[in-house]
N, CA, C and O of each residue as an XYZ file, in Angstrom:
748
protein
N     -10.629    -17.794      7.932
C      -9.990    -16.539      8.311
C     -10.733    -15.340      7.716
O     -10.779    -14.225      8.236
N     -11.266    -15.678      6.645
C     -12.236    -14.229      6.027
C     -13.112    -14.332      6.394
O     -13.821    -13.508      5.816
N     -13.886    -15.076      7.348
C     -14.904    -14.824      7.842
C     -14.977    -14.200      9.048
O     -15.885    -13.545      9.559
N     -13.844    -14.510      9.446
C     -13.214    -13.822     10.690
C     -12.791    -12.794     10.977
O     -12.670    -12.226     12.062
N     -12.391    -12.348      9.332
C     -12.205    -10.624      9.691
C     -13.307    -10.050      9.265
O     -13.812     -9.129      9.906
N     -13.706    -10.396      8.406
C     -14.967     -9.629      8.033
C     -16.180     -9.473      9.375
O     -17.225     -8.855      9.173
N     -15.968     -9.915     10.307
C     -16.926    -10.474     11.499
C     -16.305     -9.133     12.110
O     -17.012     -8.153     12.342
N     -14.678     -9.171     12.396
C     -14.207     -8.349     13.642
C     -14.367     -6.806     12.960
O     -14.544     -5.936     13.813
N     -14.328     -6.260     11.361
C     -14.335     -5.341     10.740
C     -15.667     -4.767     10.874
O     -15.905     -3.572     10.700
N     -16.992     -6.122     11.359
C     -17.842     -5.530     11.045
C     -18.679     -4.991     12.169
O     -19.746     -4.377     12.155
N     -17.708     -5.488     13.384
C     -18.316     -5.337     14.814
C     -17.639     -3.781     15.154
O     -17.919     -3.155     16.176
N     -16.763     -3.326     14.166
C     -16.231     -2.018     14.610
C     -16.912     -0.933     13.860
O     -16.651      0.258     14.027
N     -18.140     -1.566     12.703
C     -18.343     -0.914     12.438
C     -17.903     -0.653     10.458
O     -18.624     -0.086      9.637
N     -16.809     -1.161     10.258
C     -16.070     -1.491      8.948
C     -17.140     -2.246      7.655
O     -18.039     -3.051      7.896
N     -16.895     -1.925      6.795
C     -16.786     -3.081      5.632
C     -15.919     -3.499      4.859
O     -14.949     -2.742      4.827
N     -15.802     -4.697      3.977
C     -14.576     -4.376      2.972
C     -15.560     -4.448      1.627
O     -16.639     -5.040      1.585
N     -15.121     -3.929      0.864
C     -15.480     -3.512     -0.634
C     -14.541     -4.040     -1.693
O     -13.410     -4.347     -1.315
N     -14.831     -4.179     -2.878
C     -14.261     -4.973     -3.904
C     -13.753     -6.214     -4.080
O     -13.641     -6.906     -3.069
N     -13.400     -6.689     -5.185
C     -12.505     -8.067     -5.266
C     -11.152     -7.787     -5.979
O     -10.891     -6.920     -6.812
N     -10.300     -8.821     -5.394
C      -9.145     -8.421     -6.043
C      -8.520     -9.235     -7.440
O      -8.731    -10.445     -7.521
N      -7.982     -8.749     -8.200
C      -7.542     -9.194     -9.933
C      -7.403    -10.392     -9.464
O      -7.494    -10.606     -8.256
N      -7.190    -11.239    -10.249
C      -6.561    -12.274    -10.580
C      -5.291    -12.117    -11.262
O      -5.158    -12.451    -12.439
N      -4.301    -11.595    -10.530
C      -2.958    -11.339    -11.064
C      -1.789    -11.891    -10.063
O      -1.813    -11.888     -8.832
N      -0.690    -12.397    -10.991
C       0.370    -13.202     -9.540
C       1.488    -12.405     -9.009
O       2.239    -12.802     -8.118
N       1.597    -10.751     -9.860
C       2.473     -9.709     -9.622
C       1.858     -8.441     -9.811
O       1.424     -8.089    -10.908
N       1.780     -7.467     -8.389
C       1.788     -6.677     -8.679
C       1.907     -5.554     -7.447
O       2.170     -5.948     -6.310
N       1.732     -4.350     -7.687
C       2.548     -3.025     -6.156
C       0.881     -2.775     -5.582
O      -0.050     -2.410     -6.300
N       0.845     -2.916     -4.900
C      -0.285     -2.209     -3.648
C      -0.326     -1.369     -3.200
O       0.397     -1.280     -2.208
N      -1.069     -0.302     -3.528
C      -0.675      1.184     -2.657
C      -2.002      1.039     -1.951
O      -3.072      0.616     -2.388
N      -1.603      1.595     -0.483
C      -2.781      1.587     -0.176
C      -2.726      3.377      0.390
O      -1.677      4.002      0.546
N      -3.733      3.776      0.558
C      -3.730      5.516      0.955
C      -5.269      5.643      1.057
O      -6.001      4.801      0.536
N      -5.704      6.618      1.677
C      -4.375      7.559      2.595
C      -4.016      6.790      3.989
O      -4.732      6.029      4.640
N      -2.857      7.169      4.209
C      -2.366      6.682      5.514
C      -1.970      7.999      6.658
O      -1.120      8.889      6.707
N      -3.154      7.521      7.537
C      -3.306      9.159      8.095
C      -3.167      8.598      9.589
O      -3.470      9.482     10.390
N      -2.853      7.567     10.120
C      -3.190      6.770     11.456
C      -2.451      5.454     12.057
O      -1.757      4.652     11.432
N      -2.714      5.447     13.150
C      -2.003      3.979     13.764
C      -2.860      2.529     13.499
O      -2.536      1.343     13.552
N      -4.030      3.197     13.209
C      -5.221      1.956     12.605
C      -5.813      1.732     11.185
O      -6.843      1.165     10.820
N      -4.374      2.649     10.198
C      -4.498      2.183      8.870
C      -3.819      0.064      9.208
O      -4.490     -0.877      8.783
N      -3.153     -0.038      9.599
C      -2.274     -1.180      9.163
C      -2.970     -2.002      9.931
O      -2.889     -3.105      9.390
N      -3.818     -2.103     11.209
C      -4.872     -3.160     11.661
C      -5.804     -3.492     10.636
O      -6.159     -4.633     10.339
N      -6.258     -2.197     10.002
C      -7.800     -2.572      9.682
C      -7.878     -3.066      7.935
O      -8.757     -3.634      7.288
N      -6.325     -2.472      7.527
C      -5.459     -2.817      6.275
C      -5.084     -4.836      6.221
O      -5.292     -5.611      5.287
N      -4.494     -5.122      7.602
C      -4.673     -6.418      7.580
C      -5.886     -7.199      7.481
O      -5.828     -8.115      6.661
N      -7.007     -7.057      8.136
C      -8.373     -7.349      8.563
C      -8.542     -7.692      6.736
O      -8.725     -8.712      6.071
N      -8.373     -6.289      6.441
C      -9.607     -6.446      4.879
C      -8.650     -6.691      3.994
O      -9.009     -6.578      2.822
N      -7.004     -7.138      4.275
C      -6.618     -7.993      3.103
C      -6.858     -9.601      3.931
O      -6.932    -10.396      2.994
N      -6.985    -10.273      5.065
C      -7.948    -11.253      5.122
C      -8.751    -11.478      4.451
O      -8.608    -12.208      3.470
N     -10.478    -10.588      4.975
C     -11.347    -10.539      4.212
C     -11.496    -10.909      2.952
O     -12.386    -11.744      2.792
N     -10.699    -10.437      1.617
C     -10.297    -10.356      0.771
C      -9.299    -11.456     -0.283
O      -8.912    -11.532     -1.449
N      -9.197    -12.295      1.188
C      -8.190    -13.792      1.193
C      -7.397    -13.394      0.033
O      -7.562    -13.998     -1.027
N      -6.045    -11.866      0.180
C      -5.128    -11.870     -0.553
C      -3.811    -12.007      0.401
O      -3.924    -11.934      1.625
N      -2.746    -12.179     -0.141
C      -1.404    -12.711      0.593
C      -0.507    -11.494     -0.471
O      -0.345    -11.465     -1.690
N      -0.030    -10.529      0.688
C       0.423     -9.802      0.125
C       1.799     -9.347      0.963
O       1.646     -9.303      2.183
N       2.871     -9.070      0.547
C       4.262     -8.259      1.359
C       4.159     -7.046      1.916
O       3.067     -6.478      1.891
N       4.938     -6.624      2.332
C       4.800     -4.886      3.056
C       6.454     -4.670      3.204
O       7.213     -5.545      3.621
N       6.775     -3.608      2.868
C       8.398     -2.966      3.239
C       7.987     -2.437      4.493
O       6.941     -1.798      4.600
N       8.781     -2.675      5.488
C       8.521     -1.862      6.879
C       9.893     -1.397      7.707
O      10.795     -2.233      7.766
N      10.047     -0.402      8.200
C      11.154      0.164      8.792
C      11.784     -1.048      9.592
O      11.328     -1.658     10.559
N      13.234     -1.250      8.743
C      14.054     -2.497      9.645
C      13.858     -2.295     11.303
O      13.624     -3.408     11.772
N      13.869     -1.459     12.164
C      13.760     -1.657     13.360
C      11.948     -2.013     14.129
O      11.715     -1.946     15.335
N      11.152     -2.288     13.305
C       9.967     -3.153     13.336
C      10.129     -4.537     13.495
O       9.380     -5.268     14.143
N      11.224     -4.896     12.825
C      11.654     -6.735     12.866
C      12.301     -7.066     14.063
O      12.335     -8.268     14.328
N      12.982     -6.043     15.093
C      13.358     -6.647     16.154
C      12.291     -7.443     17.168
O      11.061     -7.431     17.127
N      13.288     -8.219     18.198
C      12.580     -8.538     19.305
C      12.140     -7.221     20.022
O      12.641     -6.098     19.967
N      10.808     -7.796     20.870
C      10.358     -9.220     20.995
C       9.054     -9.500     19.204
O       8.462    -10.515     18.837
N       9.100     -8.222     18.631
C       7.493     -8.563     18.019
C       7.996     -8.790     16.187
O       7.158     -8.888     15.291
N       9.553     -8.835     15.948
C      10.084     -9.036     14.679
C       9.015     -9.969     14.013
O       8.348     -9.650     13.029
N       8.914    -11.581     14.911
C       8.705    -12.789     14.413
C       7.346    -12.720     13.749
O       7.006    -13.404     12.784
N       6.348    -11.499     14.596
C       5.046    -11.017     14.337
C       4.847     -9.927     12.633
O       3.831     -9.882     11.939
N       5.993     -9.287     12.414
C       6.104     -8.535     11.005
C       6.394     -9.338     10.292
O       5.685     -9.171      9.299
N       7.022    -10.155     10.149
C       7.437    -11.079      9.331
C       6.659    -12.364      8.742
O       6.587    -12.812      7.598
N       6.049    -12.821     10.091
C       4.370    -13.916      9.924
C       3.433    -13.065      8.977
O       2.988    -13.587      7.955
N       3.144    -11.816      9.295
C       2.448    -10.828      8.955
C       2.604    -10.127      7.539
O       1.983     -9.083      7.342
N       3.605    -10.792      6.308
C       4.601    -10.717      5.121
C       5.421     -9.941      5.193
O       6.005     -9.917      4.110
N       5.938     -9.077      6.043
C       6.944     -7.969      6.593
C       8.276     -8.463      5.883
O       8.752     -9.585      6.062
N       9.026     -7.122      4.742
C      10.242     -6.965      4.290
C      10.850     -6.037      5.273
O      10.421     -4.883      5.273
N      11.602     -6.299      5.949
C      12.562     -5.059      6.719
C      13.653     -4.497      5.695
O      14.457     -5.181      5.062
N      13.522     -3.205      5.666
C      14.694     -2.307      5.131
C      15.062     -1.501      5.795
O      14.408     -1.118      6.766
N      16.516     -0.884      5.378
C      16.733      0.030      5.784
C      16.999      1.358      5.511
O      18.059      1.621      4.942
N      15.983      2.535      5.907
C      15.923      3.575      5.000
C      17.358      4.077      4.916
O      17.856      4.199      3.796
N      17.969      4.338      5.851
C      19.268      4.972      6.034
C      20.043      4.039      4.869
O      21.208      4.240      4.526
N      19.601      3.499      4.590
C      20.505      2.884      3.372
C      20.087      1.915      2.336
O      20.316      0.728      2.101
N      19.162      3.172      1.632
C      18.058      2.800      0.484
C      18.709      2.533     -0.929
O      17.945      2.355     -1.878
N      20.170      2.492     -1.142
C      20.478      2.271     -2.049
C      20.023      1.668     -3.212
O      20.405      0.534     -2.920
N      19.325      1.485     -4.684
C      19.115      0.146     -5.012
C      18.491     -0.433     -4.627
O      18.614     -1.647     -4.793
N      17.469      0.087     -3.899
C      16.238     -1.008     -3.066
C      15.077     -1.148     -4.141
O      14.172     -1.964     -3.965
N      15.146     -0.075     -5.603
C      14.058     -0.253     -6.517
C      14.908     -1.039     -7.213
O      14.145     -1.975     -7.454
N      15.598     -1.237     -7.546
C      16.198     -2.780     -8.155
C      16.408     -3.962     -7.617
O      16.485     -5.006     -8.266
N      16.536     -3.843     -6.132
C      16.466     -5.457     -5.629
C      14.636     -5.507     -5.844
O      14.189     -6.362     -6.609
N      13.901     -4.781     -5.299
C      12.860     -5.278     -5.426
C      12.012     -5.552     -6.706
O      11.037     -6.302     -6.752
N      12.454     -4.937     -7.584
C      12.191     -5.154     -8.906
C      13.029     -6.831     -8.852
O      12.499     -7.938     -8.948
N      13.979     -6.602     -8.729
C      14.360     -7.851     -9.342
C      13.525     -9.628     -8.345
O      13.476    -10.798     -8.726
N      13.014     -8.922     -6.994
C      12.061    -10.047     -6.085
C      10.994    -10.393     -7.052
O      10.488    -11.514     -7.096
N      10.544     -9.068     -8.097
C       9.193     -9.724     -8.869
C       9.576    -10.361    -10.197
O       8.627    -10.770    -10.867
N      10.768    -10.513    -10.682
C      11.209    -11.064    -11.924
C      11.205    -12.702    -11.170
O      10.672    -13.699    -11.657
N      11.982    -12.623     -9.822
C      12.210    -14.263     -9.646
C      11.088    -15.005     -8.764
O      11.169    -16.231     -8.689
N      10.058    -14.350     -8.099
C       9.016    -15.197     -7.683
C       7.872    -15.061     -8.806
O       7.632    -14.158     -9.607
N       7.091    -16.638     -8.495
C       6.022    -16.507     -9.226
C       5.006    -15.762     -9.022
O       4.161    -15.457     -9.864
N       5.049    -15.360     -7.637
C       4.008    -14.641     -7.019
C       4.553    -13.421     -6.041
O       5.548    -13.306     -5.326
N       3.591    -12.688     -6.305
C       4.492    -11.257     -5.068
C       3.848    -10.240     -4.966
O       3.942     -9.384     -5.845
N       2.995    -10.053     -3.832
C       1.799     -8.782     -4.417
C       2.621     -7.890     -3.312
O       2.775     -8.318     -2.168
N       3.145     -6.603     -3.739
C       3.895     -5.975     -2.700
C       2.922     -4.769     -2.172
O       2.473     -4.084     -3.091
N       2.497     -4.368     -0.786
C       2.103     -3.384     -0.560
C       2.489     -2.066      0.160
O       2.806     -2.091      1.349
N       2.470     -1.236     -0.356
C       3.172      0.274     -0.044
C       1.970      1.255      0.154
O       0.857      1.302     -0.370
N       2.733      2.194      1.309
C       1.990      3.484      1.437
C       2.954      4.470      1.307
O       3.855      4.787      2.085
N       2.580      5.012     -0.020
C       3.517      5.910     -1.107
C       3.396      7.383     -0.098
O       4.313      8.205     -0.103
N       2.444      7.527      0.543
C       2.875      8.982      1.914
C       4.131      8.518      2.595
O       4.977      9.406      2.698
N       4.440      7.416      3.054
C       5.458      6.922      3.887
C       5.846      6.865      5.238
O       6.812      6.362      5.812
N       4.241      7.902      5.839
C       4.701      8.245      7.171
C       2.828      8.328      7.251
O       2.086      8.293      6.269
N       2.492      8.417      8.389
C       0.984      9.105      9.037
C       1.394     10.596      9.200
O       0.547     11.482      9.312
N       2.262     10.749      9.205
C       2.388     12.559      8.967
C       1.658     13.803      8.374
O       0.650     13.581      9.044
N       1.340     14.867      7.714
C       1.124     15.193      6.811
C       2.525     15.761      6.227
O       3.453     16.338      6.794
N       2.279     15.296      4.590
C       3.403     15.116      3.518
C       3.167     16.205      2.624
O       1.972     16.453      2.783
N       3.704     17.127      1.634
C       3.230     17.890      0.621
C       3.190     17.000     -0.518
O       2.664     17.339     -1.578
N       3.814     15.694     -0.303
C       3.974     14.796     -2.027
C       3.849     13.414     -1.481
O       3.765     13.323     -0.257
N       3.824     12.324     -2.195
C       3.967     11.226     -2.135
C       5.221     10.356     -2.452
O       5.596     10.979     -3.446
N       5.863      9.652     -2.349
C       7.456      8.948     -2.381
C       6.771      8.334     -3.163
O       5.652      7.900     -2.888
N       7.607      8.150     -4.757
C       7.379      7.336     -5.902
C       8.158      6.274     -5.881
O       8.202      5.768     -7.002
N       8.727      5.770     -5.181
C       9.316      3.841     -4.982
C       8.169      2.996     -5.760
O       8.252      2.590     -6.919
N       7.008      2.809     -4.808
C       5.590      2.485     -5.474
C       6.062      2.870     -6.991
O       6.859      2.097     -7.521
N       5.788      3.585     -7.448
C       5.839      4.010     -9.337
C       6.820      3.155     -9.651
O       6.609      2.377    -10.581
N       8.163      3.111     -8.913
C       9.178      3.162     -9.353
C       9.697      1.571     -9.682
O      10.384      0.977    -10.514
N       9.123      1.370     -8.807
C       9.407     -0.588     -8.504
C       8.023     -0.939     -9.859
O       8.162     -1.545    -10.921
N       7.164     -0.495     -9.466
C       6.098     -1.387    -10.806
C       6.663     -0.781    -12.235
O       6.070     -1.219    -13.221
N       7.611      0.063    -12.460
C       7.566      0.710    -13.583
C       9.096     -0.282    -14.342
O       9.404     -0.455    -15.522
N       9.713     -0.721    -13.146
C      11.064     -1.549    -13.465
C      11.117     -2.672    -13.328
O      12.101     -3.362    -13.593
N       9.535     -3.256    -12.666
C       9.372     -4.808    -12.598
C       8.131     -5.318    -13.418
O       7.540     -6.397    -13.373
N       7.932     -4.220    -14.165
C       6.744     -4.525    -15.000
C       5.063     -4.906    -15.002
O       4.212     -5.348    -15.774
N       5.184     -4.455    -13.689
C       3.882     -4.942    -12.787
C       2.754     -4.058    -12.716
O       3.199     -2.923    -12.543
N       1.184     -4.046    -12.784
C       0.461     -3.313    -12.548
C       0.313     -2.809    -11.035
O       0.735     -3.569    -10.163
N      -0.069     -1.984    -10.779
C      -0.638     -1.475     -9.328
C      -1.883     -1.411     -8.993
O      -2.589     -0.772     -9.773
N      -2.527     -1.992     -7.831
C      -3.338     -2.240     -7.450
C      -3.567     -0.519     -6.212
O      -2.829      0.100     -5.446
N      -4.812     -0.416     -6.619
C      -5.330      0.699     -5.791
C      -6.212      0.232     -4.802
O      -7.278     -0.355     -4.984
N      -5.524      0.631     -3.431
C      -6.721      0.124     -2.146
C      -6.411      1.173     -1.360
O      -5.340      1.779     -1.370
N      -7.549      1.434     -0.529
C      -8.014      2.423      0.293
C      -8.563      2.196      1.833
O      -8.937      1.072      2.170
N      -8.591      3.108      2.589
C      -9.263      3.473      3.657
C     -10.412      4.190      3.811
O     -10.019      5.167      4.448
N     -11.445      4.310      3.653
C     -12.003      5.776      3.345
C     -13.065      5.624      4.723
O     -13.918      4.739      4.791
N     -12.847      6.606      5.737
C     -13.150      6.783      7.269
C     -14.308      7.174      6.647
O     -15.350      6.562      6.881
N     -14.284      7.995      5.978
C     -16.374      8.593      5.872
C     -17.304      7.661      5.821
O     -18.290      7.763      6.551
N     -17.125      6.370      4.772
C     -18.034      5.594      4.587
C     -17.699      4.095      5.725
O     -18.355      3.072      5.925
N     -16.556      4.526      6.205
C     -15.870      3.203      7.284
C     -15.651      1.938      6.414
O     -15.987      0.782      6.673
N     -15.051      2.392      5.393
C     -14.845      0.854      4.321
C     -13.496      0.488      3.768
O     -12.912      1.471      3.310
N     -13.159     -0.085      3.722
C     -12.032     -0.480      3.110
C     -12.186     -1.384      1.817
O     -13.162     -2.097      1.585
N     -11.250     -1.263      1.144
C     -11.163     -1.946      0.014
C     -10.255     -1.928     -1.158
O      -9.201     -1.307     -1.025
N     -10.514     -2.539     -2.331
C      -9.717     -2.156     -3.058
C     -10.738     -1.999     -4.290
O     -11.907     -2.322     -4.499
N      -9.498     -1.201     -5.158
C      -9.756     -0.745     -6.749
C     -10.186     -0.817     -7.718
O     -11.163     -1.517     -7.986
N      -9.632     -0.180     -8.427
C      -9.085     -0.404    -10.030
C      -7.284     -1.145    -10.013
O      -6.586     -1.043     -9.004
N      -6.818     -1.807    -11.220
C      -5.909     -2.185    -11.156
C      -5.470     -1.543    -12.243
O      -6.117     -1.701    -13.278
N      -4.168     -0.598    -12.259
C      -3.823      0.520    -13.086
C      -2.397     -0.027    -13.732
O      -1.418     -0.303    -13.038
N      -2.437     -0.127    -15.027
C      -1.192     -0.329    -16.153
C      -0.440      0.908    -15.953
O      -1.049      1.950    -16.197
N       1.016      1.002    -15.474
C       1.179      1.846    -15.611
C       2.229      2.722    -17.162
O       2.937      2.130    -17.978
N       1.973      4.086    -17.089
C       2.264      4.217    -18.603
C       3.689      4.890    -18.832
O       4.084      5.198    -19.957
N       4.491      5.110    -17.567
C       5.367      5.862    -17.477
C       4.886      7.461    -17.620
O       5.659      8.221    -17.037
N       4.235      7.840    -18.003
C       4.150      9.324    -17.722
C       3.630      9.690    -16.518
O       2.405      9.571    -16.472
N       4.143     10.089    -15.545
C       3.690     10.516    -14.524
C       2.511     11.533    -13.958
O       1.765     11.424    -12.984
N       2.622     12.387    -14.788
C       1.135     13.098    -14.591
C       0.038     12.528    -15.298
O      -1.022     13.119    -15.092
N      -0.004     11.847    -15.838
C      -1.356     11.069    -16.561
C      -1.431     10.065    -15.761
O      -2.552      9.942    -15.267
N      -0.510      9.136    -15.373
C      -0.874      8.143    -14.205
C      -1.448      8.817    -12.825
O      -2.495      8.550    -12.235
N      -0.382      9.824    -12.478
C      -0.759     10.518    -10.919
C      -2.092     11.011    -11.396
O      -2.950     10.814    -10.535
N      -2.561     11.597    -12.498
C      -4.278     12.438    -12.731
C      -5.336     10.813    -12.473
O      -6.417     10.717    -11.891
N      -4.661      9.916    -13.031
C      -5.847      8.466    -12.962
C      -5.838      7.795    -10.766
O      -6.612      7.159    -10.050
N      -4.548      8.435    -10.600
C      -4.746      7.716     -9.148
C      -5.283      9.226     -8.315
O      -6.021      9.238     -7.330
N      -4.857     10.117     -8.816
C      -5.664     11.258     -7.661
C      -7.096     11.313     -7.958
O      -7.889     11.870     -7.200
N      -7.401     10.804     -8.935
C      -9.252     10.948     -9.317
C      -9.577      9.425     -8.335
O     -10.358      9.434     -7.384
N      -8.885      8.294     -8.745
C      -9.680      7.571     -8.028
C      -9.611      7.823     -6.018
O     -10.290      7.404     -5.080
N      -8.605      8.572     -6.133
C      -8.866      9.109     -4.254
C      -9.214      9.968     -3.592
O      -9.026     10.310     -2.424
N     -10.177     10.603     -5.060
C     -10.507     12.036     -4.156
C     -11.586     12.227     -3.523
O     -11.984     13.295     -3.058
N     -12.115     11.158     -3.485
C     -13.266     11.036     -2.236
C     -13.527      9.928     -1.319
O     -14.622      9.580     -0.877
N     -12.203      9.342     -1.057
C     -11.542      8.568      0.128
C     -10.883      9.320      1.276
O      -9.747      9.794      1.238
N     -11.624      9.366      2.174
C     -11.027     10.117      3.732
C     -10.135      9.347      4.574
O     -10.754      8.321      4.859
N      -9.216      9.332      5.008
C      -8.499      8.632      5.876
C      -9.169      9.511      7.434
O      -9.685     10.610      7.643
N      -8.709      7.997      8.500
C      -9.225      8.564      9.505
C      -9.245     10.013     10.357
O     -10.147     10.484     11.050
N      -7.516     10.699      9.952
C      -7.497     11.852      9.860
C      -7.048     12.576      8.554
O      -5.892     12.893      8.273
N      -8.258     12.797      7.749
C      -8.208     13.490      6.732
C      -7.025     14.895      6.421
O      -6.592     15.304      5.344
N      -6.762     15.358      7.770
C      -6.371     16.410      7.623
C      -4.199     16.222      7.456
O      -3.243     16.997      7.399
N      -4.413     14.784      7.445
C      -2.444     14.438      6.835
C      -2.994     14.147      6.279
O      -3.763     14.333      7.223
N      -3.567     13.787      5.533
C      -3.326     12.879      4.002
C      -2.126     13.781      3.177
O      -1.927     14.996      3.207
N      -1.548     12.914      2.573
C      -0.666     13.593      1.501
C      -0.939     13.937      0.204
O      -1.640     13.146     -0.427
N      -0.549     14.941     -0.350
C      -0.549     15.152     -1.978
C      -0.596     14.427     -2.709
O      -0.011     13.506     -2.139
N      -0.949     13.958     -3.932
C      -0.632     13.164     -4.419
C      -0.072     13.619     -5.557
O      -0.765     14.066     -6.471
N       1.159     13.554     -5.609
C       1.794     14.083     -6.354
C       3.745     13.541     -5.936
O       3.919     12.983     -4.853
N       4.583     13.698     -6.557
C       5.607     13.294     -6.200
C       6.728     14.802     -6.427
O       6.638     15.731     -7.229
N       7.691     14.530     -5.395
C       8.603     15.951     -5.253
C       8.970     15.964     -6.506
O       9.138     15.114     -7.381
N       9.076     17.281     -6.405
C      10.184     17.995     -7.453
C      11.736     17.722     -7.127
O      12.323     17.958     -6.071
N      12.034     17.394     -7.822
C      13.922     17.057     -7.745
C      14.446     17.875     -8.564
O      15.614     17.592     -8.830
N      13.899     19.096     -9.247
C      14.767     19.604    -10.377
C      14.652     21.388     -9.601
O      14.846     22.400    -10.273
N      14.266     21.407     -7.934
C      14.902     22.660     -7.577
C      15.453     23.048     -7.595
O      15.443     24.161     -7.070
């Protein structure tokens, strides 16, 4: 199968870059997510990469006819409209499996965002898990992944270590990428 994506990644033009930790828990961000062909070419080069990883995806993705396809594909359906406690169930998915590499795109949308949604922070910071940094970057047509980042609870010293490692990663449309930075709640 990794030869197989690496074949179809490379006929479009793609590469994949890096190797991934040797770790059995940890959050995946991948960014920027600026497109409908982050999550093709995101699958391809976690093939490539022969990692087995989860994804949270908007509960109405799991319906028929193509549910059975998100779900083959490691697909968690949630539901935003009722996010209650979803950083504690999922915190608590990485206390009881041995293994669980979860991947998130902390923009949350292909939109352009002024901030990033800290769930990502929030789930590795309550399940004790490092985060894995992987990318898109359209300029060089590569995908890949990181550094694998401890996180320290302070938020601007973590957000200064993940906005340096993305500031010269382009998503295919550069011009949503999101902030990296997380809202203010104390307006």
């Amino acid at each position: 199968m990794a030869a197989w994506a690496r074949w179809l990644l490379g006929c479009a033009g793609w590469r994949v870059a890096g190797t991934a930790p040797k770790v059995p828990r940890c959050v995946v961000v991948f960014a920027p997510h600026t497109s409908n062909w982050d999550f093709p070419l995101l699958l391809l080069a976690r093939s490539a990469l022969e990692l087995r990883s989860s994804y949270l995806g908007k509960h109405t993705l799991f319906r028929p006819p193509y549910g059975w396809l998100f779900r083959a594909l490691g697909g968690i359906p949630v539901n935003r409209s009722d996010a209650h406690h979803l950083v504690e169930q999922i915190a608590n998915e990485f206390k009881v499996r041995d293994r669980l590499w979860l991947a998130m795109a902390p923009e949350g949308t292909r939109t352009k965002t002024d901030h990033w949604k800290s769930g990502f922070y929030r789930i590795a910071l309550a399940a004790g898990v490092p985060v894995l940094l992987s990318y898109i970057d359209a300029g060089r047509k590569e995908c890949g992944v990181g550094p694998l980042l401890e996180l320290t609870g302070d938020e601007e010293r973590d957000l200064a270590r993940i906005r340096e490692f993305y500031a010269d990663k382009r998503g295919i449309h550069p011009e949503l990428a999101g902030d990296i930075r997380f809202q203010d709640h104390r307006a």
